[in-house]
C-alpha positions as CSV (number, residue, x, y, z in Angstrom):
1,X,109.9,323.3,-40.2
2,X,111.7,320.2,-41.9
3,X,110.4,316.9,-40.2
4,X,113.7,315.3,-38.3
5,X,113.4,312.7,-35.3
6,X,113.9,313.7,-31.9
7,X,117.3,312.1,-32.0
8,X,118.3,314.1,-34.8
9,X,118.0,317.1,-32.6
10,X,120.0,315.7,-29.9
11,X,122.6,314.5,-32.1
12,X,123.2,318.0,-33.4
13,X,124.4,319.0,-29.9
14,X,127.2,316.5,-29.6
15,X,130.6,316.8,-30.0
16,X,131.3,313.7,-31.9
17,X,128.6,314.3,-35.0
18,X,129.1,312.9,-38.2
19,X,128.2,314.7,-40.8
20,X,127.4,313.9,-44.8
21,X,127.0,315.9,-48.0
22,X,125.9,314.8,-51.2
23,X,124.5,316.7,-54.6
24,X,122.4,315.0,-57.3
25,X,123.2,316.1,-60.8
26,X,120.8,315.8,-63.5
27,X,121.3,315.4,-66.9
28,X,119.0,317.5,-68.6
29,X,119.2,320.8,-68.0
30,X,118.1,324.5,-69.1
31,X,118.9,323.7,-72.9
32,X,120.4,326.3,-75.0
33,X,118.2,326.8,-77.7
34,X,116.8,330.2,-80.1
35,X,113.0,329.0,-79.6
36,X,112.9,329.5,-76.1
37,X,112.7,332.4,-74.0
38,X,116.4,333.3,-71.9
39,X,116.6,333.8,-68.7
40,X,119.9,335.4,-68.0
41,X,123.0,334.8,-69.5
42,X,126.3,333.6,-67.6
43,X,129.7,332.1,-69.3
44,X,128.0,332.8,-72.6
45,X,125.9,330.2,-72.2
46,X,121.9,331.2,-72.2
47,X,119.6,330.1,-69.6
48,X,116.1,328.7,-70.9
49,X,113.0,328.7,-69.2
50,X,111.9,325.2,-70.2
51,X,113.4,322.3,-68.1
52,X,113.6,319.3,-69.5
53,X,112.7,316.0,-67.1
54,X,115.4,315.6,-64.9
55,X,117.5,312.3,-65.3
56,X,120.3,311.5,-62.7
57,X,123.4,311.6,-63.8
58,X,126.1,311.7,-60.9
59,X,126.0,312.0,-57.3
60,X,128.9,314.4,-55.8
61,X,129.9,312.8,-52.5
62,X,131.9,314.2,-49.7
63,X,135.2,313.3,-51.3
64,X,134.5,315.7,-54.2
65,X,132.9,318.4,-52.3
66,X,134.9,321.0,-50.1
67,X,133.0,323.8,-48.8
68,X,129.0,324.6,-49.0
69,X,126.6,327.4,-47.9
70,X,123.0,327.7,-48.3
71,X,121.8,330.9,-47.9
72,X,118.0,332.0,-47.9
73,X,117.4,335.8,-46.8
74,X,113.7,337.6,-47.0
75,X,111.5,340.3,-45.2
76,X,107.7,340.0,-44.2
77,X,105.8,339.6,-47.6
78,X,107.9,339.3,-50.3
79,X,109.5,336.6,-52.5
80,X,112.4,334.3,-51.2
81,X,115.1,332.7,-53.3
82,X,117.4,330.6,-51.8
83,X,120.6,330.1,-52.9
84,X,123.6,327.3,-52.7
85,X,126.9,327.3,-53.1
86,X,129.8,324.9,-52.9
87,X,133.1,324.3,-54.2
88,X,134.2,320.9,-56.0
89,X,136.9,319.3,-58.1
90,X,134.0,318.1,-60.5
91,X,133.2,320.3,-63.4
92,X,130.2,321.0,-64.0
93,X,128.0,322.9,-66.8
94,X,125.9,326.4,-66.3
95,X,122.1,325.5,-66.5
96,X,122.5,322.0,-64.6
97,X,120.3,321.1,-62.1
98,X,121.7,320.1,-58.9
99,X,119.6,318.3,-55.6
100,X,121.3,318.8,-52.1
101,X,121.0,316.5,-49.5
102,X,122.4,316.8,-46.3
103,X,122.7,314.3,-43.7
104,X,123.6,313.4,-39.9
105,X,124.6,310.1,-38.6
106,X,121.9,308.8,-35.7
107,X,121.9,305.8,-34.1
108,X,123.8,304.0,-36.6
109,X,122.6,305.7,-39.9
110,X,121.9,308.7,-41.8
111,X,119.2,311.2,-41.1
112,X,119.2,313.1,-44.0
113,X,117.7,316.5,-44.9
114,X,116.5,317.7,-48.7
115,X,117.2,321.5,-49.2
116,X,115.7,321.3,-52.7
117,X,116.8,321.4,-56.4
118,X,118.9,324.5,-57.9
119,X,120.1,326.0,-61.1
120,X,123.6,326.2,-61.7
121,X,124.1,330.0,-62.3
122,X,127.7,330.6,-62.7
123,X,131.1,329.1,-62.4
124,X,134.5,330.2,-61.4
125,X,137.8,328.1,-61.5
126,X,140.3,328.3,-58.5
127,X,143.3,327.7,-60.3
128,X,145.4,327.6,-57.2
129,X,142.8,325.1,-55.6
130,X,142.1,323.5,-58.8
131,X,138.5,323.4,-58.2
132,X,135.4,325.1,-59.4
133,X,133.1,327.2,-57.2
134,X,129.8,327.3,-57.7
135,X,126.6,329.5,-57.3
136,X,122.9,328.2,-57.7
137,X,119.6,329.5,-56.9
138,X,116.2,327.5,-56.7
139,X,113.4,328.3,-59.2
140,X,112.5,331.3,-58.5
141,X,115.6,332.4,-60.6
142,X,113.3,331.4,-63.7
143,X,111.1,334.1,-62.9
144,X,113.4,336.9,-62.8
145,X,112.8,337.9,-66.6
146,X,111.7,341.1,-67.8
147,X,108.2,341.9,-68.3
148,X,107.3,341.1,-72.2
149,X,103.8,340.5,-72.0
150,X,101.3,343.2,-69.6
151,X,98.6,341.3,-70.9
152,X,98.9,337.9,-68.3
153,X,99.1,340.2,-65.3
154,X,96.8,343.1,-66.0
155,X,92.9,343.5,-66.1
156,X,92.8,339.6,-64.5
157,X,92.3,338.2,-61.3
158,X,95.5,338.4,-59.3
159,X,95.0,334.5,-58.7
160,X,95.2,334.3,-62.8
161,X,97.9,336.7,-62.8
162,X,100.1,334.5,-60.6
163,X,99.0,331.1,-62.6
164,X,99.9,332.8,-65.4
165,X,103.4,333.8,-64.5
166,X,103.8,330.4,-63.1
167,X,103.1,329.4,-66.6
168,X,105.3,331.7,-68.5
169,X,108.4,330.8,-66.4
170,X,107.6,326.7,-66.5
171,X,106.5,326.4,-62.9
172,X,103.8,324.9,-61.5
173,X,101.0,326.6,-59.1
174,X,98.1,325.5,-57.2
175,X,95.4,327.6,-56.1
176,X,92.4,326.2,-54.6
177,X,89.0,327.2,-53.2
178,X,91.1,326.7,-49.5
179,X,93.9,329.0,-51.2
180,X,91.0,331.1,-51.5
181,X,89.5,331.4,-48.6
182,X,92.7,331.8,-46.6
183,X,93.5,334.7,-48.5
184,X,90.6,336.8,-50.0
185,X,92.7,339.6,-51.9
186,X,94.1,336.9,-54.5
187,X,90.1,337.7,-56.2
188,X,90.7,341.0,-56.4
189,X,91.4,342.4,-59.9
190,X,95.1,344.1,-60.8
191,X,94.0,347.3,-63.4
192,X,95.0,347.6,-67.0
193,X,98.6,350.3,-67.4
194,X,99.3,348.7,-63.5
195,X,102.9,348.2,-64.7
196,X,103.4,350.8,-67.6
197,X,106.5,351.7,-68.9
198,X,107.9,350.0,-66.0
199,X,110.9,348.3,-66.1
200,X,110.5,345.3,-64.2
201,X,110.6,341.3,-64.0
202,X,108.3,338.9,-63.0
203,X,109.3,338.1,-60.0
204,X,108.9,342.0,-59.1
205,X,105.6,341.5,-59.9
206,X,105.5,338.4,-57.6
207,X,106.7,341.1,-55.5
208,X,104.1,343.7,-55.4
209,X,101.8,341.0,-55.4
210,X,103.0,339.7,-52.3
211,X,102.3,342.7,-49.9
212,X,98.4,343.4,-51.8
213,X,97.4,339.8,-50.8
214,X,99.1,339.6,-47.6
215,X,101.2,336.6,-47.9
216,X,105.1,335.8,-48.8
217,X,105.7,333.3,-51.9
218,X,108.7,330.8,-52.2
219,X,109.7,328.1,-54.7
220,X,109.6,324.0,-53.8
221,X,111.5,322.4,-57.0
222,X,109.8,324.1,-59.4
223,X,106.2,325.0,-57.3
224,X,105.4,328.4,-56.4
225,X,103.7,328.8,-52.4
226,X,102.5,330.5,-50.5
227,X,103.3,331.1,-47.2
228,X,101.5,332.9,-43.9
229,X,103.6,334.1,-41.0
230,X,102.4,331.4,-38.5
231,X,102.3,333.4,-34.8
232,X,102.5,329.4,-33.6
233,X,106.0,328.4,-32.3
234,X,107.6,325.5,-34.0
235,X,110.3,324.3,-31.9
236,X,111.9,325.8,-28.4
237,X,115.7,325.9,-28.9
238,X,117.6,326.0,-25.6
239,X,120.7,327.6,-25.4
240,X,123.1,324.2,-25.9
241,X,122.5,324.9,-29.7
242,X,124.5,328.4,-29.6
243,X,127.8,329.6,-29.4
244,X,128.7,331.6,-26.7
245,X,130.2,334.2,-28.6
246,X,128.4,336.6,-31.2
247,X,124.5,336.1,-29.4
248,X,122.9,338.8,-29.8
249,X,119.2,339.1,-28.5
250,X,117.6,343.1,-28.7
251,X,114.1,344.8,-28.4
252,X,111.2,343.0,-29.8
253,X,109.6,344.2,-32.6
254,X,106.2,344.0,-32.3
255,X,103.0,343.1,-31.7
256,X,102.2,344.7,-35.3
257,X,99.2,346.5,-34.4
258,X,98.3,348.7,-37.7
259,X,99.0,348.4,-40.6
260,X,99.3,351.6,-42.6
261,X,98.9,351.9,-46.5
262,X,100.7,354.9,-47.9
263,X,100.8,356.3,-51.6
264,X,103.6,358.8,-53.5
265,X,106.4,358.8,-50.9
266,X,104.8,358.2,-48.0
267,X,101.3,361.0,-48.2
268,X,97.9,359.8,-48.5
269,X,97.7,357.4,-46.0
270,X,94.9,354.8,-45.2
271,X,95.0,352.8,-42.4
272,X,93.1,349.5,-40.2
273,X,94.3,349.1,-36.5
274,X,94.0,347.4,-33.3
275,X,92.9,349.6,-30.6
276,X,92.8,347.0,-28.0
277,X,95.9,345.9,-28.5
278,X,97.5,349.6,-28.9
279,X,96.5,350.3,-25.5
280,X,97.8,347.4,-23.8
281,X,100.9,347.3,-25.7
282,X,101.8,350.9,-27.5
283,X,101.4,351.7,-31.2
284,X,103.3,349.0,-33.4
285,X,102.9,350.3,-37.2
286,X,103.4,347.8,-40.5
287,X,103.7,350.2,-43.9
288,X,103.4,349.4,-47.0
289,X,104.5,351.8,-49.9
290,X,103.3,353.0,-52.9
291,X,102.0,349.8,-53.9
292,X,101.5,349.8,-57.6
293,X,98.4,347.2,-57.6
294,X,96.8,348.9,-54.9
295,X,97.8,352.0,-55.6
296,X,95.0,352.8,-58.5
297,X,92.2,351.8,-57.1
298,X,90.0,351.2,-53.6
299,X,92.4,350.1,-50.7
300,X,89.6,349.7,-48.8
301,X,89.5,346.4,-50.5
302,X,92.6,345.2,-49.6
303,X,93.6,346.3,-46.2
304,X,91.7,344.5,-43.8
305,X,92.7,341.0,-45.3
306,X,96.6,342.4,-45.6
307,X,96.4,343.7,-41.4
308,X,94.1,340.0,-40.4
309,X,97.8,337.9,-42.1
310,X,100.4,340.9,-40.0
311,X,98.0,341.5,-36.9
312,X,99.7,340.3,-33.6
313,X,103.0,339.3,-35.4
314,X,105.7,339.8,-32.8
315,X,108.9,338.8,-32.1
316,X,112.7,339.3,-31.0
317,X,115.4,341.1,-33.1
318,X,117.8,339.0,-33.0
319,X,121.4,338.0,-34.5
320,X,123.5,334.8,-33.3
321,X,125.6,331.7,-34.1
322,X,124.7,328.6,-33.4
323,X,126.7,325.0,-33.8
324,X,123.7,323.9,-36.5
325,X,119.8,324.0,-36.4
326,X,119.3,323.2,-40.0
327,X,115.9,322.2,-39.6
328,X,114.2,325.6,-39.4
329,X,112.7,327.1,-42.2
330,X,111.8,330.5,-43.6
331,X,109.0,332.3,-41.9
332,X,109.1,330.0,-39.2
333,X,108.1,331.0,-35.1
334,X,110.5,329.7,-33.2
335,X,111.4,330.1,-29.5
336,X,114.6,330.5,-27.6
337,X,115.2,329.4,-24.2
338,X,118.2,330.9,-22.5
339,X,118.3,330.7,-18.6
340,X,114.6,330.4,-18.8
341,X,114.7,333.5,-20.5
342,X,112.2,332.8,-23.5
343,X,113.1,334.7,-27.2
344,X,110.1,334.6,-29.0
345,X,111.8,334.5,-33.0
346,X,111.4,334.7,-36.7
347,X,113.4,332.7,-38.9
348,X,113.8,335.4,-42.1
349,X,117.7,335.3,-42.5
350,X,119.6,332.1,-42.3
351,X,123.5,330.9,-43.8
352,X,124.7,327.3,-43.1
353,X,128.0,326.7,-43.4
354,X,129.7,323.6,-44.1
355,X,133.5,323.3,-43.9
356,X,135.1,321.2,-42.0
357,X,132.1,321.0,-39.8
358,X,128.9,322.6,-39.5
359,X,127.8,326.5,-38.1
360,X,124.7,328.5,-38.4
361,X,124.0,331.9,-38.9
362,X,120.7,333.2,-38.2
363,X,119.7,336.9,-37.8
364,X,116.9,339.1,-38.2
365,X,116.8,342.6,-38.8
366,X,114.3,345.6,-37.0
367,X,111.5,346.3,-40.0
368,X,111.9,349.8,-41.1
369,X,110.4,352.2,-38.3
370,X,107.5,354.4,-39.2
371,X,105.1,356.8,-37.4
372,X,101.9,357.9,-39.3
373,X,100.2,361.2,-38.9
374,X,97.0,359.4,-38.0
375,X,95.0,363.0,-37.9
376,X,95.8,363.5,-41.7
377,X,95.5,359.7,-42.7
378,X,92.0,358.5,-43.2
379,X,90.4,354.7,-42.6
380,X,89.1,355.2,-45.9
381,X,90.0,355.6,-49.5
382,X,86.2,356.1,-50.0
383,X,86.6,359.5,-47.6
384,X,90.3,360.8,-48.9
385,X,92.5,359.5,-51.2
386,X,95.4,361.3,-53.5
387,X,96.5,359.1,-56.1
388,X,100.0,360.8,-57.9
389,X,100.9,357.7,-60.7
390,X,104.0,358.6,-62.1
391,X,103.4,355.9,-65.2
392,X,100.7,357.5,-66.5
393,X,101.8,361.3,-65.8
394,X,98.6,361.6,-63.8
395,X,97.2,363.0,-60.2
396,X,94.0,362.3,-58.9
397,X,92.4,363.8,-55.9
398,X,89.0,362.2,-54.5
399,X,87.1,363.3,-51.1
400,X,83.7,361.5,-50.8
401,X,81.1,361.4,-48.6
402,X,78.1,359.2,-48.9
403,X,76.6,359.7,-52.4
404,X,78.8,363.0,-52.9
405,X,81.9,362.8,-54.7
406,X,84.1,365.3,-55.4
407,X,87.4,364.8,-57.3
408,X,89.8,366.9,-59.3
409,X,91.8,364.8,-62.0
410,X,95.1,366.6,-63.5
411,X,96.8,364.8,-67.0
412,X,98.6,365.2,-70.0
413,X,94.6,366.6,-71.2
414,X,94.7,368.9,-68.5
415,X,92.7,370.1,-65.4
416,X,89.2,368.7,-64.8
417,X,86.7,369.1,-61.6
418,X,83.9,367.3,-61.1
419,X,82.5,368.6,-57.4
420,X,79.0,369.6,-55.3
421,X,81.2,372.4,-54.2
422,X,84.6,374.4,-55.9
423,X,86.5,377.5,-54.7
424,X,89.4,379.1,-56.7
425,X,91.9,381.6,-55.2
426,X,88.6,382.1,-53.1
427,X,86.7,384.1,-55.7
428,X,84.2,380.7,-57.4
429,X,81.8,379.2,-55.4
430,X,79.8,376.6,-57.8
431,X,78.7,372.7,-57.6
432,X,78.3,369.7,-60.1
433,X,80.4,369.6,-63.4
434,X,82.7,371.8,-65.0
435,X,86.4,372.1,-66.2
436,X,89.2,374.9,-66.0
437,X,91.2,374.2,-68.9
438,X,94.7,374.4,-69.9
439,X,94.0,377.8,-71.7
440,X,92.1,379.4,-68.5
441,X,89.0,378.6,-69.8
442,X,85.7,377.1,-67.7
443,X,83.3,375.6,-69.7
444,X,80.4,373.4,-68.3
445,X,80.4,369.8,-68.9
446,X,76.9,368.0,-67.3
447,X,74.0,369.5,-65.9
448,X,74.5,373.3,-64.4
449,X,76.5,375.1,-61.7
450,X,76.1,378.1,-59.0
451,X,77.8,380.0,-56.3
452,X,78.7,383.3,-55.3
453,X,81.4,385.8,-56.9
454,X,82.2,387.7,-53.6
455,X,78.5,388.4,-53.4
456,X,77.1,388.4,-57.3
457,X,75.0,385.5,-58.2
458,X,76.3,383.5,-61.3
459,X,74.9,380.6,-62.8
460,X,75.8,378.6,-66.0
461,X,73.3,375.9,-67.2
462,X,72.3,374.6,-70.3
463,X,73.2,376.0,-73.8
464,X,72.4,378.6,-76.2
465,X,73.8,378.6,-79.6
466,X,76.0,375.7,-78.7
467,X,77.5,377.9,-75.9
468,X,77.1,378.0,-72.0
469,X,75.2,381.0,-71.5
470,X,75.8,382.9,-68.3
471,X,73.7,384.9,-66.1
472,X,74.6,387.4,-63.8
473,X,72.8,388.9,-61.3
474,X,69.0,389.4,-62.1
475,X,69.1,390.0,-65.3
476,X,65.2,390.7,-67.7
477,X,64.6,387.6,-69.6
478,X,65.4,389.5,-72.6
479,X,69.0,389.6,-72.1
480,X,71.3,386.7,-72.9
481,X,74.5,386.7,-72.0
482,X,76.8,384.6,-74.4
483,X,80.7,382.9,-74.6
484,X,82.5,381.4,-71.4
485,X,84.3,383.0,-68.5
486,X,88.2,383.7,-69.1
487,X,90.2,383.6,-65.8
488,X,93.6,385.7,-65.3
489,X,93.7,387.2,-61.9
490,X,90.0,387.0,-62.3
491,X,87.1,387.7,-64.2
492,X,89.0,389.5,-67.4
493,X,85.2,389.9,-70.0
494,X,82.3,388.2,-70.5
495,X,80.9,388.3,-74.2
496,X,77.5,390.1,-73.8
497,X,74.8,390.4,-76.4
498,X,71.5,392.8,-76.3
499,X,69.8,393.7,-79.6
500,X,73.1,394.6,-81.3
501,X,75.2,395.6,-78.6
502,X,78.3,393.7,-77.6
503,X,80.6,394.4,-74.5
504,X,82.2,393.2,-71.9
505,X,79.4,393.3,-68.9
506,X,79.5,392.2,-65.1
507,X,76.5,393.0,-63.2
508,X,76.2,392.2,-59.3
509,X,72.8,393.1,-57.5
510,X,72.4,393.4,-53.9
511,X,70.1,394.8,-51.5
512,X,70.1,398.2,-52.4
513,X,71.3,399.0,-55.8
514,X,73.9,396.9,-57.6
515,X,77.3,397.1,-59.5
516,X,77.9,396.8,-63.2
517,X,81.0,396.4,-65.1
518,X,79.9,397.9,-69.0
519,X,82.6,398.2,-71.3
520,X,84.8,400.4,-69.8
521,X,83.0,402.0,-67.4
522,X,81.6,401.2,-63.6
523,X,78.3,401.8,-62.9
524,X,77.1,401.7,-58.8
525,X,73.7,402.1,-57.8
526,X,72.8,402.3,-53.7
527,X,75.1,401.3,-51.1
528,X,77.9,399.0,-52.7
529,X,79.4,396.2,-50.3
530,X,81.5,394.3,-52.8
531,X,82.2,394.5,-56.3
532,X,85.3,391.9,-56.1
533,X,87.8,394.4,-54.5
534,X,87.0,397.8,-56.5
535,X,84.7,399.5,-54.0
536,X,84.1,399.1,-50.4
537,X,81.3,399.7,-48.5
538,X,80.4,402.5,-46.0
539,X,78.1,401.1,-43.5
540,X,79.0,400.8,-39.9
541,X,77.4,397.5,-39.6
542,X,79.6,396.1,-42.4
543,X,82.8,397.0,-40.3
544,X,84.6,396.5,-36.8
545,X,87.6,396.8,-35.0
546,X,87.4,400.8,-35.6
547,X,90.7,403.2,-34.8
548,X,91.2,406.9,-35.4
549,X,93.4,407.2,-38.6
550,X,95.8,409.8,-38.6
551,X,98.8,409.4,-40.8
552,X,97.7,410.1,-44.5
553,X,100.1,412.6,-44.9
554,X,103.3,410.3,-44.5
555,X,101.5,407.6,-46.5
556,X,101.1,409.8,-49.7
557,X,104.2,411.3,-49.3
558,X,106.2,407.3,-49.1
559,X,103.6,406.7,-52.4
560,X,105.5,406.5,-55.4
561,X,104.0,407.7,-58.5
562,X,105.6,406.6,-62.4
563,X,104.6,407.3,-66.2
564,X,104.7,404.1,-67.7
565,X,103.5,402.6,-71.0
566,X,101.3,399.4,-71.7
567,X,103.2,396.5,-72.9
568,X,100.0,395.4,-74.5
569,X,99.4,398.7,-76.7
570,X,101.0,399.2,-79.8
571,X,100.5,403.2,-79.6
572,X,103.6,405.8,-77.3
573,X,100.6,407.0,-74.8
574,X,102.3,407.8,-71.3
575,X,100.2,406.6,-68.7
576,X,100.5,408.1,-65.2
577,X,99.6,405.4,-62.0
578,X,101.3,403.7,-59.4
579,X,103.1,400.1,-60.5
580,X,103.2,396.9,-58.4
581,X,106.0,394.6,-58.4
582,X,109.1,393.3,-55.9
583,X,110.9,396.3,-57.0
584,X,107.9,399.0,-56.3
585,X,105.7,397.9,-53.0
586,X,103.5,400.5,-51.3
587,X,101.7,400.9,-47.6
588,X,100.2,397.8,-46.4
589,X,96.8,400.3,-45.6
590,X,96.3,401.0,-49.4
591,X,96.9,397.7,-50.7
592,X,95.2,394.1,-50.9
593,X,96.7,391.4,-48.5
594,X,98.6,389.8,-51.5
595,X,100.1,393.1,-52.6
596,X,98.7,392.9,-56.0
597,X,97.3,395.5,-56.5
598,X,95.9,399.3,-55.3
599,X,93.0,399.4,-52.9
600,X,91.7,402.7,-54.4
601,X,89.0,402.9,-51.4
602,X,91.1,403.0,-49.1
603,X,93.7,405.2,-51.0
604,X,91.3,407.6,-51.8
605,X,90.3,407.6,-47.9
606,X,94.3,408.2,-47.1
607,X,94.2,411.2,-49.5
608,X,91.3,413.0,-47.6
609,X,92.8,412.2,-44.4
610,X,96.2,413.8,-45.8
611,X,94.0,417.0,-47.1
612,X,92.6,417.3,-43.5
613,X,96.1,417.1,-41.8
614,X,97.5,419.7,-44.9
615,X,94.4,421.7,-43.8
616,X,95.3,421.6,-40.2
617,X,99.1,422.5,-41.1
618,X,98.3,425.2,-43.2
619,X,95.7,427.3,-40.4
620,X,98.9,426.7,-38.1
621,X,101.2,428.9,-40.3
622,X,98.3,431.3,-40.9
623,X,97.9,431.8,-37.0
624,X,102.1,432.3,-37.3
625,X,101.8,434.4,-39.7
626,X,99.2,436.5,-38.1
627,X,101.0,436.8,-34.6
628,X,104.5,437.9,-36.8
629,X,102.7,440.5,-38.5
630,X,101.3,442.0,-34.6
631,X,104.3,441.9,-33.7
632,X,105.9,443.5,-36.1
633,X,103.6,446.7,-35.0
């Protein structure tokens, strides 16, 4: 809040104000010259982002000044500019700085009120007024320049990356130990590619730097701050300040309660919240999206010291016109007595209008609404996170507990796994380190891995002539397997060497005999439970849920059969099978759940059900046949 008297206050609410407006113009200016660095470009004339010291020139009184507005608009952490504009018969150069004071007559003289310095930004010439109307914005314009140099805001301190923004747009910054201590992210580090390819200005960066830390930043002639939402009411404002018409008062938003972190439109959600104050008052949620400084690495870090700045922030939306505050300013608490009604307010949005006396717009707006799965979301990024950063064509997915980490990284180099534990399509079981590449390959990277193929051991460790080997099964210590594992709907060969011999083997032992895959043939040995979908076992306790079958016949007689050739085989040879596809589907009883392919257990089951129910069809017309042929003597 601006520091005014108590009589200013009261003077406001008479009828027979006075009122004065003045604007200092400077001299110097943002110079036009091809060593500096532009800033935008308006009426052909360049903007520079060195000022020179400021020298006054002129002061535009009342006489020469006809209309004026200052605006300021901004939402809970983020940047504010504030703009001014006014119309005048004095012209005046792009790049000028210009001071506006604004004063009230009380008790004899003039209270006056300093809205700050501004940057003429463009001009236009009324030529049925003949006068010029004007449009400024305070400092903060300077930092609105595209980024040309990653290197002041990336792999630093986000305390150096502000100082050094500050320096690069000729403003000044001061952040001490207090600074510090009052808010603990500005220590923490913004990573190197943060703001690749990105098109963006500094002030964006200001920007994303404002919701990490927890705090909103706004300019004072040329000094960046930084600025808390104080929960601490300013001023009461009883009801003699508005106009009756146009007050608006609604729901109140808040108390802000949690404060939820989110990633890549809105998934992978973190979150740090109030449980206390959720059950007295319902769930109030803050979100913050796809912040690109947090967004890469631990938001652990940052969340606790974003939700201590938002937690218990409440307040009334509200939108209304009054006959002239003025002395509020942004991010200000405020309270509004009406009837002994009390509004409890924010000051975010605010226009003052001068012409031919003074009116005051103040509104603020509901905060965007949003209701997090809390049963998906985690308080963690150290438990779940899913990092998808478009900059960097990259997706990372991390799920840690205690010591064990297990995350799958996908880039432009491909897939990569590093996990205790890893399941594909159900069929791998195996933990520590390995890769599926981009050509199907899995090779092993660190240490060694194990699991279970549908029952068969496998194990890859170490190395033997530069290669993974492989075992399978129980195999005699004579017998190295050699070459890596090819995946394509499966196992598809495994390169097998024994004095001389090379084939494509796949063993799988059991209790009871095993299952081998050797060349092209399929050995079985004892009872077989599983040899990944080929053969079933036979053994009541393997099974359940048992039903009398009785329908092979109308199975095989709905079961297409087609001669086909291999697209694969360079010879004519017809082949005779059944084919799978969207145009050629069989019986759900003798296929796999997917439909991909022919369970030939079961098929071959339906086929000796459908020879029993021939069998039984056939004795029926014998018994005809016999009775015809008696009664025919």
């Amino acid at each position: 809040m601006k520091t005014v008297s108590n009589d200013f206050k009261n003077e406001l609410k008479t009828n027979g104000r006075e009122l004065t407006n003045y604007i200092n113009i400077y001299t110097d200016y943002l110079l036009t010259t091809e060593n500096d660095k532009n800033i935008l470009t308006q009426n052909d004339i360049q903007l520079l982002a060195k000022t020179q010291n400021k020298t006054l020139s002129t002061q535009i009184n009342d006489e020469h000044i006809f209309n004026i507005n200052v605006i300021q608009k901004g939402y809970l952490l983020s940047t504010m500019m504030k703009e001014l504009d006014f119309e005048s018969d004095v012209d005046l150069k792009v790049g000028m700085i210009c001071n506006y004071i604004f004063g009230l007559k009380v008790n004899g003289d003039y209270e006056t009120l300093d809205y700050g310095e501004f940057i003429i930004y463009k001009k236009e010439f009324n030529e049925d007024a003949k006068h010029w109307n004007y449009v400024c914005y305070d400092y903060m314009l300077k930092t609105m320049i595209s980024i040309d140099d990653r290197s002041i805001i990336e792999n630093t301190l986000i305390s150096n990356a502000i100082n050094n923004i500050a320096i690069k747009c000729n403003l000044i910054v001061n952040i001490d130990e207090d600074t510090l201590n009052e808010f603990p992210n500005l220590s923490q580090t913004i990573q190197t590619d943060t703001f690749k390819d990105m098109d963006m200005t500094y002030r964006d960066v200001l920007e994303q730097i404002c919701q990490a830390v927890g705090f909103s930043i706004y300019d004072d002639n040329g000094e960046l701050k930084f600025k808390s939402i104080s929960q601490t009411e300013v001023d009461t404002i009883d009801k003699t300040y508005l106009k009756d018409i146009n007050v608006t008062f609604k729901e109140k938003y808040g108390p802000i309660n949690s404060l939820v972190l989110s990633r890549s439109e809105d998934n992978d959600n973190i979150y740090s919240k109030d449980d206390e104050s959720i059950e007295q008052n319902g769930l109030h949620e803050f979100k913050i999206k796809d912040n690109l400084i947090m967004n890469n690495q631990d938001r652990d870090d940052f969340i606790d010291n974003i939700f201590e700045q938002l937690n218990g922030v409440e307040f009334y939306i509200n939108d209304f016109q009054s006959i002239g505050i003025c002395y509020l300013d942004w991010l200000d608490t405020y309270n509004i007595d009406i009837d002994n009604n009390i509004y409890k307010c924010l000051m975010l949005n605010d226009e003052i209008k001068i012409k031919n006396g003074l009116s005051e717009n103040i509104y603020t707006e509901q905060p965007e609404e949003t209701v997090t799965d809390y049963k998906t979301s985690s308080k963690s990024d150290k438990e779940v996170s899913f990092i998808v950063d478009k900059q960097k064509s990259e997706i990372i997915a991390k799920v840690s507990k205690g010591d064990v980490i297990n995350q799958i990284n996908l880039d432009e180099s491909g897939l990569s796994i590093e996990a205790s534990k890893i399941n594909i399509n159900g069929v791998i079981s195996a933990n520590n380190n390995f890769k599926v590449l981009t050509d199907g390959s899995m090779e092993a990277v660190n240490g060694k891995f194990s699991g279970e193929i549908n029952g068969g051991a496998i194990n890859v460790s170490g190395y033997s002539q530069n290669h993974p080997y492989i075992k399978v099964g129980d195999f005699s210590s004579d017998r190295y397997p050699y070459g890596v594992m090819i995946f394509d709907n499966g196992i598809s060969a495994i390169d097998y060497r024994d004095s001389g011999y090379v084939g494509a083997v796949i063993r799988t032992e059991y209790d009871g005999g095993y299952a081998e895959l050797n060349g092209d043939s399929i050995y079985c040995s004892g009872e077989v439970s599983s040899v990944y979908g080929v053969c079933q076992g036979s053994l009541e306790k393997l099974k359940k849920d048992f039903k009398k079958f009785n329908n092979g016949l109308d199975i095989i007689n709905n079961t297409e059969i087609y001669k086909y050739k291999y697209k694969n085989q360079d010879t004519d040879k017809d082949h005779i099978g059944f084919v799978i596809g969207d145009n050629y589907k069989y019986s759900k009883e003798i296929t796999n759940e997917d439909n991909t392919s022919v369970d030939l257990y079961s098929f071959t089951s339906v086929c000796c059900k459908a020879i029993q129910e021939q069998q039984e069809q056939i004795d029926e017309l014998k018994n005809e046949i016999e009775l015809l042929k008696r009664s025919d003597k």
